[in-house]
KOLZA-254043 format. One record per residue (C-alpha): residue number from 1; residue in three letters; y, x, z. Coordinates in steps of 0.2 Angstrom, whole numbers, plus 2048, in hexadecimal, padded with zeros to 3 digits. Example, Ala and Ser with C-alpha at 12.3 -4.5 7.8 and 13.67 -1.06 7.14 Angstrom:
<recs>
+-----+-----+-----+-----+-----+
:   n : res :   Y :   X :   Z :
+-----+-----+-----+-----+-----+
:   1 : ALA : 7EA : 83E : 827 :
:   2 : SER : 7FB : 844 : 824 :
+-----+-----+-----+-----+-----+
</recs>
This chain:
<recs>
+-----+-----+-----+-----+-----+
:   n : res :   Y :   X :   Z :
+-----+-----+-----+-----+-----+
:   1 : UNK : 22E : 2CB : 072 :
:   2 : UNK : 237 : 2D7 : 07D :
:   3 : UNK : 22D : 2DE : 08B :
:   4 : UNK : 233 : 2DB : 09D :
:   5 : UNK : 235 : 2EE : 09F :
:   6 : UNK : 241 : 2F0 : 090 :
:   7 : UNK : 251 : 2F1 : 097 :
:   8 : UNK : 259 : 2F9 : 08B :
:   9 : UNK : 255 : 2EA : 07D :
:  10 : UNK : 25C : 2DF : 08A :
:  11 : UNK : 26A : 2E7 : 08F :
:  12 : UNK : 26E : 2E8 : 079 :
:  13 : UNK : 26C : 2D7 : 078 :
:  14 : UNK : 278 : 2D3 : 086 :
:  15 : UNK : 283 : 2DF : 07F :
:  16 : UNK : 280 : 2D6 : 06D :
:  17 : UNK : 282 : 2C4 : 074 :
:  18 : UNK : 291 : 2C8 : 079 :
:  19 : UNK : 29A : 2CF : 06C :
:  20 : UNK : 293 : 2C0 : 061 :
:  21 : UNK : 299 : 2B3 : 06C :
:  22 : UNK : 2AB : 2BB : 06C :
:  23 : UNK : 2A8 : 2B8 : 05C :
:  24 : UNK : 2A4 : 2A9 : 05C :
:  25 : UNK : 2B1 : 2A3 : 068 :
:  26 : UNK : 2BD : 2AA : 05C :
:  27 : UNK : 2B7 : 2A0 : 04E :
:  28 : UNK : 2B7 : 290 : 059 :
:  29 : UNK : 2CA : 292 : 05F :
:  30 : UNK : 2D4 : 28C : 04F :
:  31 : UNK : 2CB : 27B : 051 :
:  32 : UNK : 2C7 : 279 : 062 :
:  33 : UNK : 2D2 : 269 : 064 :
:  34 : UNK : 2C7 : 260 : 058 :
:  35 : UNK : 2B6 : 267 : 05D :
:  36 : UNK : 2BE : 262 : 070 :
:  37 : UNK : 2C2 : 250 : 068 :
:  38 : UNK : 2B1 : 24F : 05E :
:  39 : UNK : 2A7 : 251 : 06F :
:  40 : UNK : 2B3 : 244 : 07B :
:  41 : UNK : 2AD : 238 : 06E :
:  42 : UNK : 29E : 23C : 06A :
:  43 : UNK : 29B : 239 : 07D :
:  44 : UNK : 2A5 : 22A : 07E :
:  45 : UNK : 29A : 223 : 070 :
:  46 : UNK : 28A : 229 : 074 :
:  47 : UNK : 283 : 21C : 07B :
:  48 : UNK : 287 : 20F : 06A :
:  49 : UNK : 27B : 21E : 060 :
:  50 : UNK : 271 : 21D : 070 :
:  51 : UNK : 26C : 20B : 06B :
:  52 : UNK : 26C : 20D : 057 :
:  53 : UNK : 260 : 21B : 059 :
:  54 : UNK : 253 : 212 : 063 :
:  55 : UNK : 252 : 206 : 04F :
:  56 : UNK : 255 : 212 : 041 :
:  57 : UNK : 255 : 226 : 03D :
:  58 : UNK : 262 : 22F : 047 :
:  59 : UNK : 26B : 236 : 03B :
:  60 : UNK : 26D : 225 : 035 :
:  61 : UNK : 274 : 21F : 047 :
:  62 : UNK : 280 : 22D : 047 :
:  63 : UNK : 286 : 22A : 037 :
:  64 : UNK : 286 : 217 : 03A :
:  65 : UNK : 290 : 21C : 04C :
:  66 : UNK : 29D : 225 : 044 :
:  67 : UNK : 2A2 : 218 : 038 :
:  68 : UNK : 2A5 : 209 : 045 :
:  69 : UNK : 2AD : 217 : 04E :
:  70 : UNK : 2B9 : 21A : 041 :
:  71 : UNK : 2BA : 206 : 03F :
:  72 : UNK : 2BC : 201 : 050 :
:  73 : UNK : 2C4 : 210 : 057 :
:  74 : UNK : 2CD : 21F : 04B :
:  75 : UNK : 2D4 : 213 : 03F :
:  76 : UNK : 2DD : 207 : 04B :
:  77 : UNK : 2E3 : 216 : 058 :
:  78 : UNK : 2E9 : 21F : 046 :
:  79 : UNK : 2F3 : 210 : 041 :
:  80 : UNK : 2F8 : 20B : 053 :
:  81 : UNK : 300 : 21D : 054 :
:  82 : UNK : 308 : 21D : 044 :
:  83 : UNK : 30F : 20A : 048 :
:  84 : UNK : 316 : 214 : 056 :
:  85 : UNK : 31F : 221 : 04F :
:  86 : UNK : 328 : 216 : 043 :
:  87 : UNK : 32D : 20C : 052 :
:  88 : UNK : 332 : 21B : 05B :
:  89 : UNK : 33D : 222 : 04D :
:  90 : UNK : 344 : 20D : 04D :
:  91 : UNK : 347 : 211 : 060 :
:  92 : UNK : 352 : 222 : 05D :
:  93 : UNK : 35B : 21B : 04E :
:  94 : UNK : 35F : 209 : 055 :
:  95 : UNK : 360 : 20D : 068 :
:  96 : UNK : 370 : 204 : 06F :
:  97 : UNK : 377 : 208 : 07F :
:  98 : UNK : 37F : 1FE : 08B :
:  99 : UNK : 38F : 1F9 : 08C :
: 100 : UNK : 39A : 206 : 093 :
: 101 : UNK : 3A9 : 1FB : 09D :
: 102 : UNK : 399 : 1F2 : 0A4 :
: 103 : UNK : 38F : 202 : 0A9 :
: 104 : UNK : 3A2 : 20B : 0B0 :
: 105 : UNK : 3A5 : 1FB : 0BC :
: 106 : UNK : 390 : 1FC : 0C1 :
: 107 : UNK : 393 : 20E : 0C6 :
: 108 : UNK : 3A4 : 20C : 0CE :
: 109 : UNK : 39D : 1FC : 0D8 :
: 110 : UNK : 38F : 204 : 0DE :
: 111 : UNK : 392 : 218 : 0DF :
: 112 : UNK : 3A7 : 218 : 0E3 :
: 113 : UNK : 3AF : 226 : 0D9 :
: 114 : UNK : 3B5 : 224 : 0C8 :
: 115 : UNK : 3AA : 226 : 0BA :
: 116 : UNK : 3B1 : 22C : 0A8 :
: 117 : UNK : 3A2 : 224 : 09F :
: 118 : UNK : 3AD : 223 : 08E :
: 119 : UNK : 3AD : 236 : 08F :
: 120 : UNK : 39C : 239 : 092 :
: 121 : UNK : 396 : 22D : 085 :
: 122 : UNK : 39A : 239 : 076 :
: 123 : UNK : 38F : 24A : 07A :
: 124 : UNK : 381 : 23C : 080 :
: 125 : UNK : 383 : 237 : 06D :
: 126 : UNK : 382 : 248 : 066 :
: 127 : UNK : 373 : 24B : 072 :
: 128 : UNK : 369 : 23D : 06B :
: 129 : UNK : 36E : 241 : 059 :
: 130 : UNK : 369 : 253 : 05D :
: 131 : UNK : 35A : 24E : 065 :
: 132 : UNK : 356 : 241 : 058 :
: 133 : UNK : 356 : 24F : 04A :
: 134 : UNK : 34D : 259 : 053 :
: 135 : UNK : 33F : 24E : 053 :
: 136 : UNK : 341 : 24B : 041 :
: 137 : UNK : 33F : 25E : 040 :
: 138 : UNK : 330 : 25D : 048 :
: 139 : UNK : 328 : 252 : 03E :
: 140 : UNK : 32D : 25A : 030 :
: 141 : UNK : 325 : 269 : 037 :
: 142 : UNK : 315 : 260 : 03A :
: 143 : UNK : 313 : 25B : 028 :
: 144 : UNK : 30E : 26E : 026 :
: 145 : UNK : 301 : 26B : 02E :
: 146 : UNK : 2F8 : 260 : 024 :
: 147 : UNK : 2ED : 26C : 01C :
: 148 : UNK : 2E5 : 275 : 02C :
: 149 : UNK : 2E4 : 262 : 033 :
: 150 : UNK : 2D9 : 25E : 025 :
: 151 : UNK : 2CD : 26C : 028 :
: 152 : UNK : 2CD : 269 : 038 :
: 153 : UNK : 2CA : 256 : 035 :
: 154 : UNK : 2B9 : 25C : 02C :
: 155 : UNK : 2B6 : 266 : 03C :
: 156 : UNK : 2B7 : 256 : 046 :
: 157 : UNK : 2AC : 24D : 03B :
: 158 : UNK : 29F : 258 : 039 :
: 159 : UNK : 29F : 25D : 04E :
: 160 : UNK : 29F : 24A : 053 :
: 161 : UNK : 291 : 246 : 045 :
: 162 : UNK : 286 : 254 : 04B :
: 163 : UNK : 28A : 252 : 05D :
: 164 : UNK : 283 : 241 : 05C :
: 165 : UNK : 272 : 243 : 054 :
: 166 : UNK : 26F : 254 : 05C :
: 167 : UNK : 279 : 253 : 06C :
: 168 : UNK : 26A : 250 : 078 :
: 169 : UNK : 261 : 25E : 06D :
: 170 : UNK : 26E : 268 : 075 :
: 171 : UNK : 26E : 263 : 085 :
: 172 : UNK : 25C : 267 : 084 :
: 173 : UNK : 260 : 278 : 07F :
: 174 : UNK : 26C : 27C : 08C :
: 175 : UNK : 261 : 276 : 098 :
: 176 : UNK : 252 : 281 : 091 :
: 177 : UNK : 25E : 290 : 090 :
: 178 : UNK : 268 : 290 : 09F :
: 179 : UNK : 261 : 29A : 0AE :
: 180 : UNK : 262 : 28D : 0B9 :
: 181 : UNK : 254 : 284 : 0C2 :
: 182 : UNK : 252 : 274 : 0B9 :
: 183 : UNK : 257 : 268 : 0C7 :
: 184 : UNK : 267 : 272 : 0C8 :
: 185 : UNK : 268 : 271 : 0B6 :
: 186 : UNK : 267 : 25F : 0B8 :
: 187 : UNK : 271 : 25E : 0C5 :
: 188 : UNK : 281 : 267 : 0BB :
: 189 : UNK : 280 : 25C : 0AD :
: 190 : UNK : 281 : 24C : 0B8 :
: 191 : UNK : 291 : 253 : 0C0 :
: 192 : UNK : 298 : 257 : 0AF :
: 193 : UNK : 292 : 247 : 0AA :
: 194 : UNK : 29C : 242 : 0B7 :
: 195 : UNK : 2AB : 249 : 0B6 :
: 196 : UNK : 2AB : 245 : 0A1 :
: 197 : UNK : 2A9 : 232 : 0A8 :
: 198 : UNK : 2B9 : 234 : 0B6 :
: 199 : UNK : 2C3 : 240 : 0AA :
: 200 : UNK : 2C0 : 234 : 09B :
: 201 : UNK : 2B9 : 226 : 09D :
: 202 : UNK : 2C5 : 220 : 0AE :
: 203 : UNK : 2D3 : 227 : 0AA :
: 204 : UNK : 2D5 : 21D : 098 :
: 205 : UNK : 2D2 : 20D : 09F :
: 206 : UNK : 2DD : 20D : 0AD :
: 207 : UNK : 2EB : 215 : 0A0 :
: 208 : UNK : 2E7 : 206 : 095 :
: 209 : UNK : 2E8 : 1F9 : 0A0 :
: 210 : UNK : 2FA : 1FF : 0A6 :
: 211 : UNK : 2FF : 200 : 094 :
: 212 : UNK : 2F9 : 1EE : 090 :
: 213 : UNK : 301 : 1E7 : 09F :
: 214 : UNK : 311 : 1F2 : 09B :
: 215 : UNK : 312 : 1EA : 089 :
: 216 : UNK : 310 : 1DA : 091 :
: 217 : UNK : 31C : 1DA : 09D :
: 218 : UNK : 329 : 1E2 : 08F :
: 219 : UNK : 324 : 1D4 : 083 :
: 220 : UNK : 329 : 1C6 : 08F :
: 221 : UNK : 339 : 1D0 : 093 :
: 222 : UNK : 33E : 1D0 : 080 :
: 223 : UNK : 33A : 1E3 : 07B :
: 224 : UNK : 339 : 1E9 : 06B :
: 225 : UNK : 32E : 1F7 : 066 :
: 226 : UNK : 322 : 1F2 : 071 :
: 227 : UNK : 313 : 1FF : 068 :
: 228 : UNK : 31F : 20B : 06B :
: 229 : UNK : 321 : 208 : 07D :
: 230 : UNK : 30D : 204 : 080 :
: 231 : UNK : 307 : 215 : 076 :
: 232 : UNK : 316 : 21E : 083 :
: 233 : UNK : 311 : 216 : 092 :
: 234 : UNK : 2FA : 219 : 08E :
: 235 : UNK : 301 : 22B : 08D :
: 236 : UNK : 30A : 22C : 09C :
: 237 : UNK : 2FE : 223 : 0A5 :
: 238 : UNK : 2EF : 231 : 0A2 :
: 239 : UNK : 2FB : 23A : 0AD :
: 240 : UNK : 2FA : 239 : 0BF :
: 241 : UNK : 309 : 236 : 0CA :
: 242 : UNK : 314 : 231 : 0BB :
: 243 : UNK : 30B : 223 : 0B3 :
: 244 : UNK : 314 : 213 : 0AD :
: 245 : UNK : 320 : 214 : 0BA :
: 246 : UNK : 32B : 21E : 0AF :
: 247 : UNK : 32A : 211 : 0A2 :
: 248 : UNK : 32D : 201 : 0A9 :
: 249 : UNK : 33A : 20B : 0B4 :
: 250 : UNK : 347 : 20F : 0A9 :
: 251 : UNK : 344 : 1FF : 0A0 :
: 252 : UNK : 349 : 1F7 : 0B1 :
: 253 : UNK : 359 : 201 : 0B2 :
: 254 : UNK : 35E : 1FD : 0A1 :
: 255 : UNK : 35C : 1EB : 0A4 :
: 256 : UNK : 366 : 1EB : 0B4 :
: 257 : UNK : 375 : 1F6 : 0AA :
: 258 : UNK : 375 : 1E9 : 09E :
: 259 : UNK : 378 : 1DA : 0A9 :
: 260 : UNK : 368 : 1D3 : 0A6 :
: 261 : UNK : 363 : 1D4 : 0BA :
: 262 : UNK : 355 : 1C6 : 0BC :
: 263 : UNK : 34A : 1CF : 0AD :
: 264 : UNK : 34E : 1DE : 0B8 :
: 265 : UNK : 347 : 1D7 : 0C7 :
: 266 : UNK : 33A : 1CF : 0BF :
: 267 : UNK : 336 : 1E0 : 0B8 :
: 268 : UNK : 336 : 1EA : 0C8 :
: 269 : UNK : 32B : 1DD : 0D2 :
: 270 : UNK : 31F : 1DE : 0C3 :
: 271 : UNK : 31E : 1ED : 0C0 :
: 272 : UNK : 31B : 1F3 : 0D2 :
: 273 : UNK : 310 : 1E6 : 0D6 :
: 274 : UNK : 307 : 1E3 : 0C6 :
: 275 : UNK : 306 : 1F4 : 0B8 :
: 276 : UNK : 308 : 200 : 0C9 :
: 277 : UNK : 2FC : 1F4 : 0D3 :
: 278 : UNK : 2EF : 1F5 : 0C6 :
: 279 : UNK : 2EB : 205 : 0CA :
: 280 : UNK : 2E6 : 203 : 0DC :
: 281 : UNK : 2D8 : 1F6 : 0D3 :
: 282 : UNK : 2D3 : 1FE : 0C3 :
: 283 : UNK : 2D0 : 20F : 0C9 :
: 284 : UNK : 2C2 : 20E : 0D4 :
: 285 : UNK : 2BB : 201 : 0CA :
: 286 : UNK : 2BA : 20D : 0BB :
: 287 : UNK : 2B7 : 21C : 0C3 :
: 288 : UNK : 2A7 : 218 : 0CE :
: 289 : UNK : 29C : 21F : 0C3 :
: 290 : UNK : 2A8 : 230 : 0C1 :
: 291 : UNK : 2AA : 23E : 0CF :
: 292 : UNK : 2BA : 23E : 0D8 :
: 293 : UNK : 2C7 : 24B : 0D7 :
: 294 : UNK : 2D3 : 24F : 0E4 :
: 295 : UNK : 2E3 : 249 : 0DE :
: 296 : UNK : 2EA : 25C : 0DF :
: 297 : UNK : 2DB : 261 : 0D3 :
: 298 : UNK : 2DE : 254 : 0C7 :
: 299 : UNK : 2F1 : 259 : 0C4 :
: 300 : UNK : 2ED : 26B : 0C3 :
: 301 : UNK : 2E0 : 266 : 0B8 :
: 302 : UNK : 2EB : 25B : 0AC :
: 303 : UNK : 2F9 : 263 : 0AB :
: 304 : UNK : 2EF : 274 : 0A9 :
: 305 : UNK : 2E4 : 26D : 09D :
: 306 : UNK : 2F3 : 266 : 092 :
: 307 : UNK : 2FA : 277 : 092 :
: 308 : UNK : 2EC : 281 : 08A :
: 309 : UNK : 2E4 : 272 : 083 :
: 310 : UNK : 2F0 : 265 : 07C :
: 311 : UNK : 2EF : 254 : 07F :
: 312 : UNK : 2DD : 255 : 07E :
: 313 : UNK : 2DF : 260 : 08F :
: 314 : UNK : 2E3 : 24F : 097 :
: 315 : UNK : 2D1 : 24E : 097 :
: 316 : UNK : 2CA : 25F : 096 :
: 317 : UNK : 2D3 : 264 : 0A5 :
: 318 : UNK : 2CD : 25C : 0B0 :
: 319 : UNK : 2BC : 25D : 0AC :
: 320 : UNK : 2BD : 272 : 0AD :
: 321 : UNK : 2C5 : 272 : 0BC :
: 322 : UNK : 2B9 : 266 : 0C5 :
: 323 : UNK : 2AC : 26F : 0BB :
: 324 : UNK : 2AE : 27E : 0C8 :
: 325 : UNK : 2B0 : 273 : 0D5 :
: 326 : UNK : 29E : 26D : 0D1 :
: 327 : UNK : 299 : 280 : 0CF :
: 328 : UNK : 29F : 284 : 0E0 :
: 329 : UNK : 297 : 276 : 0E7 :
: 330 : UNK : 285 : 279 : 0E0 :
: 331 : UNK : 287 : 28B : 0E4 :
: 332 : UNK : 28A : 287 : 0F6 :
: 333 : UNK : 27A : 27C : 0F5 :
: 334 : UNK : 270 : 288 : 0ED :
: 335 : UNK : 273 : 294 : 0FB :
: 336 : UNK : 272 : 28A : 10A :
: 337 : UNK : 25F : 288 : 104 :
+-----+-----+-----+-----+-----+
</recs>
């Protein structure tokens, strides 16, 4: 034990925990995104292994959690994306556009000057066929990177299996370690509860019910592709402001170029009133259990947190950033006691 006196020891040990958790850091950093990913889930599914573990071992439960995870969860999102790509290479490689006398007259009808729309017409091809090589480039790319995704898939597993059975052990730990008063303690790790629940929880339900509604609508219009589209407009959606407005957008004024003006009308009232509506009714019903962020936060938050994270900053990003909200706040209580 080190005596209260010891200064010195303590100061070394500072100075040792330190370097050791720069260290550490540094370890952490090449798989962050799949320790970040193992402990979204793990809290999303905590409460499954909440139940299992209450009638066998917990290692059992964890192990037993992770495998309907996979089942119900991992293995239909991996074959839903996959589904997608291969529609979204169909899309590039099949995409017809509109008739270009029809498109001409719609511009001259509507906007008054004369518009060359033949001329145009060629570099818009060579852009697509640019753009499309590009993504096959990517891809290509991205097939490098199968071996350090591997590794880090091991990561993943190993983080999300032991974040199960021992995640309240942790918590524990970090409550025991901080030094904080233990109603403060307490009182953080609601707030961050809270904020995982808004950040996590909200958001993915409301972006899934606008791209469920959005599939629907495009499946009665005639679409093809429709993963493709569903998988674009769940993404968009995590983002506020843009949502699925700039699907079903487009898909409107596609549909009017072509000629086919009562799907477009039946697209814009339903999508303004129905996938765009649904927000204003999802929302607070899935985010009364989360903390509320003001609207400037949250973008900051996601589109910061997409920038140093990935996509999994969609989530994180928020969460840090209302994190120090939460920290100002419980500061500012703490001294006006």
């Amino acid at each position: 034990m080190i005596g209260d006196d010891d200064s010195a020891s303590i100061s070394f040990l500072r100075v040792l925990l330190l370097g050791v958790g720069v260290l550490s850091i540094a370890l952490v950093l090449p798989f962050l995104q799949f320790v970040l990913a193992a402990g979204l889930l793990a809290y999303l599914v905590e409460p499954v292994h909440d139940r299992l573990s209450n009638r066998v071992w917990s290692t059992v439960a964890a192990l037993l959690t992770m495998v309907a995870t996979g089942a119900v969860v991992l293995v239909p999102l991996f074959l839903i994306v996959v589904v997608a790509l291969e529609q979204a290479v169909s899309v590039l490689q099949h995409a017809s556009l509109p008739d270009i006398a029809a498109v001409e007259a719609l511009f001259r009808r509507w906007i008054g000057p004369e518009v060359d729309l033949p001329a145009l017409a060629g570099p818009l091809a060579r852009a697509a066929e640019a753009g499309f090589r590009g993504l096959i480039g990517n891809l290509a790319g991205a097939l490098g990177t199968i071996p350090a995704f591997l590794v880090g898939s091991v990561v993943f597993l190993f983080s999300f299996f032991y974040l199960l059975r021992d995640g309240d052990d942790l918590v524990d730990w970090l409550r025991a370690a901080a030094p904080l008063d233990p109603a403060v303690a307490d009182e953080l790790l609601g707030r961050i509860d809270d904020l995982l629940w808004a950040a996590v929880v909200g958001n993915v339900v409301v972006a899934g019910v606008q791209a469920i509604l959005t599939v629907f609508g495009f499946l009665v219009i005639g679409f093809d592709n429709i993963i493709f589209w569903g998988v674009v407009t769940f993404a968009l959606s995590l983002l506020p402001v843009i949502g699925a407005s700039v699907v079903w957008l487009p898909a409107m004024g596609y549909l009017f170029a072509v000629g086919r003006i009562p799907a477009a009308v039946g697209l814009l009232v339903y999508g303004s009133v129905v996938i765009s509506g649904s927000d204003n009714v999802v929302r607070p019903l899935a985010m009364q259990r989360g903390a509320r962020l003001n609207p400037g936060l949250l973008v900051l938050g996601i589109f910061g947190g997409v920038a140093v994270f990935g996509f999994l900053g969609l989530f994180v990003g928020p969460v840090l950033i209302g994190l120090c909200k939460e920290l100002v706040e419980l500061l500012g209580e703490e001294r006006a006691h």
